[in-house]
N, C-alpha and C positions, 0 to 999 in steps of 0.2 A: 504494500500500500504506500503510496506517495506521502509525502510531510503534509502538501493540503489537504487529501483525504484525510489523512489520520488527525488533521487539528478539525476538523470540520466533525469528523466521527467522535471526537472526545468531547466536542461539543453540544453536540445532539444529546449523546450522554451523559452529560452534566444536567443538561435541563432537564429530561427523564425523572435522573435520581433526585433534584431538589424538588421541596417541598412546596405544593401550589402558597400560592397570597393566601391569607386567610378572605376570609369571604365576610365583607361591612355591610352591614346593612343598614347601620344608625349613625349618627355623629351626634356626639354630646358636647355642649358648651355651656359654661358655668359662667356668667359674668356678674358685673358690680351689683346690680341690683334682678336680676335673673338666672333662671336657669330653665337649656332648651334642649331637646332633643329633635332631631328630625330623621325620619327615615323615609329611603325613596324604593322600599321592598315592599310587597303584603301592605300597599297601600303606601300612597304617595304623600307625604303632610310633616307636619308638626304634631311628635307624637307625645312627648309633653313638653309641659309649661307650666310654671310656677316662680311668683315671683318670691325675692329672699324673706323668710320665715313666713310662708306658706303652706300650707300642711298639704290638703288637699291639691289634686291636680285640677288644671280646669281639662283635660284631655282621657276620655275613659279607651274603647276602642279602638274605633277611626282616628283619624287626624284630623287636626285644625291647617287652615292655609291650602286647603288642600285644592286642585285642579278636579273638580269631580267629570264634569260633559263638556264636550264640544261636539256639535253640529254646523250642519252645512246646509245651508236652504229650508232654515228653519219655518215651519206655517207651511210650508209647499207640500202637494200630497205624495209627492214620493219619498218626505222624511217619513219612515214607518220605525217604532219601534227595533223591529228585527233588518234594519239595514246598515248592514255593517261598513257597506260604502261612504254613508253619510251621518255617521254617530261614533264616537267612540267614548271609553270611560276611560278617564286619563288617571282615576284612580286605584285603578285593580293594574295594570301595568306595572312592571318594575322599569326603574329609571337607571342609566347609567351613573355609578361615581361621577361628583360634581366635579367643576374645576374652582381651585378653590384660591380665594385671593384675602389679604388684609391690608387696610391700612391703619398702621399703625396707632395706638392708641384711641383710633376711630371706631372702627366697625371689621368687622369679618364678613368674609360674603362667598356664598357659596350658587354657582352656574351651574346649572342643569338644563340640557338638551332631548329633545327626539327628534328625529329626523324622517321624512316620507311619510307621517301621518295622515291618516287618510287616502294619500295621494303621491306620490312623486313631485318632490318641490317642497310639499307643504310642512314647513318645518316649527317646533314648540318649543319657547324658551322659558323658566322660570329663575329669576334669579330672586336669593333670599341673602338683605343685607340686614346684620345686626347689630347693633352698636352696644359699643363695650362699655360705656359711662355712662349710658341713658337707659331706664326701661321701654325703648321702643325697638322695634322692628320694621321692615319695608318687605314686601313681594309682590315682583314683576311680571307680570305672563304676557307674554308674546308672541304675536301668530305672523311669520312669514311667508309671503304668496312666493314662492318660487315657481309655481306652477308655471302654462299655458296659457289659463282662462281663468279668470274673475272668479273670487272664493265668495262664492251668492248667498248673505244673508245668513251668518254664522253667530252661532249661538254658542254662547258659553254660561258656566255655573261652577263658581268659585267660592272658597271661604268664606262668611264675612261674620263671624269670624272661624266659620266648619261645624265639624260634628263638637259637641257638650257634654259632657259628665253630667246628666240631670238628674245624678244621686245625692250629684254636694252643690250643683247650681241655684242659688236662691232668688235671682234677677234676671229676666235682661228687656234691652230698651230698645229702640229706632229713633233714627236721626229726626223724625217730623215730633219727638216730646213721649212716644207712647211707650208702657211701661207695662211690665205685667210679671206678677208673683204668682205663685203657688195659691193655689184656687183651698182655701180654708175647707177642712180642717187637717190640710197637705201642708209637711214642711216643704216638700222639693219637688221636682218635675217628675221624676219617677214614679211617686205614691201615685200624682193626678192619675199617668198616663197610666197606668194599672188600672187604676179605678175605673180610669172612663173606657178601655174595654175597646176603645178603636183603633186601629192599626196606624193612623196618624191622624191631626188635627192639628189644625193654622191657632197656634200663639198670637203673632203680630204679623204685620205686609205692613211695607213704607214702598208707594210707587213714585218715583219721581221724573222731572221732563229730563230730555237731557242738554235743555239749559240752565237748568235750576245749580243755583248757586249750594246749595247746601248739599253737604255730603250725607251721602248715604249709611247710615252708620250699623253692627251690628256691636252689643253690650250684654257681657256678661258678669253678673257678680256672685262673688262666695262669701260668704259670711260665717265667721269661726272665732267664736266668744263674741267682743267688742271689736273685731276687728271686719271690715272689708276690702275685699281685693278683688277689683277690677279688670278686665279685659278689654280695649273697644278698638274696632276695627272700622275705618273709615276710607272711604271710597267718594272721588269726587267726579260726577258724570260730565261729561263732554259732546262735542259734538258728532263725536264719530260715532255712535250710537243711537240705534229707535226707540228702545226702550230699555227703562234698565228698575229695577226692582228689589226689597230685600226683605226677607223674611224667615220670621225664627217656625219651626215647627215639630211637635213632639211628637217623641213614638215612642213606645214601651221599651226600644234597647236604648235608643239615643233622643240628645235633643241637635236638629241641626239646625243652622242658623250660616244661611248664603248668602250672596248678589247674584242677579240673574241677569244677561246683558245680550241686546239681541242687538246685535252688533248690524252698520251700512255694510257693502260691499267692499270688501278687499281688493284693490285691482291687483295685477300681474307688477310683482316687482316690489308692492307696498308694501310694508311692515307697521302692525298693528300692537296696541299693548295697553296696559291696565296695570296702576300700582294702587294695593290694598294698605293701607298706614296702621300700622298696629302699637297701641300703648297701654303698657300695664302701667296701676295705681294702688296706691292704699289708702285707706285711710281709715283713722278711731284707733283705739288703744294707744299708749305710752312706751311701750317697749322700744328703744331705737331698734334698727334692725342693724348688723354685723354686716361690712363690705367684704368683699374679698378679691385680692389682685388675680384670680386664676382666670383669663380669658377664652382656655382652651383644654381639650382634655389629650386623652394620647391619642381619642382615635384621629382629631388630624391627624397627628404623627404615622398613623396607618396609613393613613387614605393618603399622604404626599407620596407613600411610596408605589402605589398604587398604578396599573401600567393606565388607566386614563388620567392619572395628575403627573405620570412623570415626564411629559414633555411640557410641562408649565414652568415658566421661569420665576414665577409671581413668586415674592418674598412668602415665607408663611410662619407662623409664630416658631 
């Protein structure tokens, strides 16, 4: 055997005998006043969330932030339920390792793609930024037409702020003031949904134009002793949009709580997008709460060595 056989054959065999990457499915980060987990397996989202001395999660199952539908030619009669040409569930999918970026003492931010959805061309972005000093967060989604032909009348249904924990949720609101608890003599959204025996039922609907100034907001509270701790997620409509909607609704495993966005036409070449503003809160009781400098856990440390982050050059904690 020749020297380059033989280094090309040791090599073959080297990778054989070493041991695959372990296999990520979540990224945890612990910041100054948060801590978050997201995974992009067995559902696409923020798998929990809780801000610093929190007990309760606000996230049971499902994810929050989560990408749940996209359609194509929404109202038209050939969107049918079972067409898999013009619907997909972008939260039953697994998502490829993100690429992952920080800037420094700002925010951490992690990019996620699909590619060919639907269609050849039609490509999906989420990017989720999180800032390290602040209890807020940002997430992007984005639809680009790479296609052929005009992406007609696409529909999407996103977090605002996803699926709820309505075992420990005691609140939540809409951007037009309305508000709604636990229907007496229920402490939480779970007892109700038992109770009332139907497979789902409308909490709240805030519809708004898509010039209306006010954001569309989705609000969750948990309440533990004296204290409450807040979620609210805020969406501001634009004009690229026909309609756009948000509404909390319970069911016996969850409570979810979306925007609904029935998007103009996409032409060939356009790129479209939507950022959801997410900020946690507290407030009542005396306790200071404990900061802590940990920005990041090890699984970055995994996931940079990862074969989709290692041709990234972005600095990373």
């Amino acid at each position: 055997m020749s020297k380059p056989l033989r280094r090309w054959h040791s090599a073959i065999l080297l990778m054989l005998l070493a041991p695959p990457l372990p296999a990520i499915a979540d990224i945890d980060f612990s910041f100054e006043h948060y801590d978050v987990e997201v995974q992009f397996t067995n559902g696409f989202g923020i798998s929990s969330l809780r801000y610093k001395g929190q007990q309760a999660d606000f996230v049971a199952s499902l994810p929050l932030a989560d990408w749940e539908w996209l359609w194509l030619e929404a109202g038209s009669e050939r969107n049918r339920p079972d067409d898999l040409e013009l619907r997909v569930k972008l939260l039953e999918p697994s998502w490829d390792p993100p690429v992952l970026r920080q800037e420094p003492g700002q925010a951490a931010i992690l990019e996620f793609s699909q590619q060919n959805v639907l269609r050849e061309g039609l490509d999906l972005a989420v990017t989720m930024r999180f800032y390290t000093q602040e209890p807020r967060f940002d997430l992007t989604y984005t639809i680009s037409n790479g296609t052929s032909v005009p992406l007609n009348f696409p529909y999407i249904m996103v977090g605002l702020p996803g699926f709820l924990d309505h075992a420990v949720v005691t609140a939540v609101e809409t951007g037009d003031g309305q508000r709604r608890e636990p229907l007496s003599p229920h402490e939480d959204f779970l007892s109700e949904a038992l109770a009332d025996g139907r497979s789902d039922y409308l909490l709240l609907r805030h519809d708004a134009s898509p010039i209306a100034a006010d954001s569309l907001l989705g609000v969750a509270e948990i309440k533990e002793d004296q204290v409450t701790f807040a979620l609210k997620a805020a969406y501001a409509p634009n004009t690229d949009i026909r309609q756009a909607y948000s509404a909390h609704t319970n069911k016996p495993l969850y409570l979810t709580s979306h925007l609904y966005l029935f998007l103009n036409n996409i032409e060939v070449g356009e790129v479209w997008g939507a950022t959801v503003q997410y900020t946690l809160s507290k407030s009542g009781g005396d306790a200071p709460l404990t900061p802590t400098d940990v920005v990041s856990t090890t699984a970055w440390g995994d996931l940079k060595n990862h074969p989709a982050a290692a041709s990234s050059t972005v600095p990373t904690p």
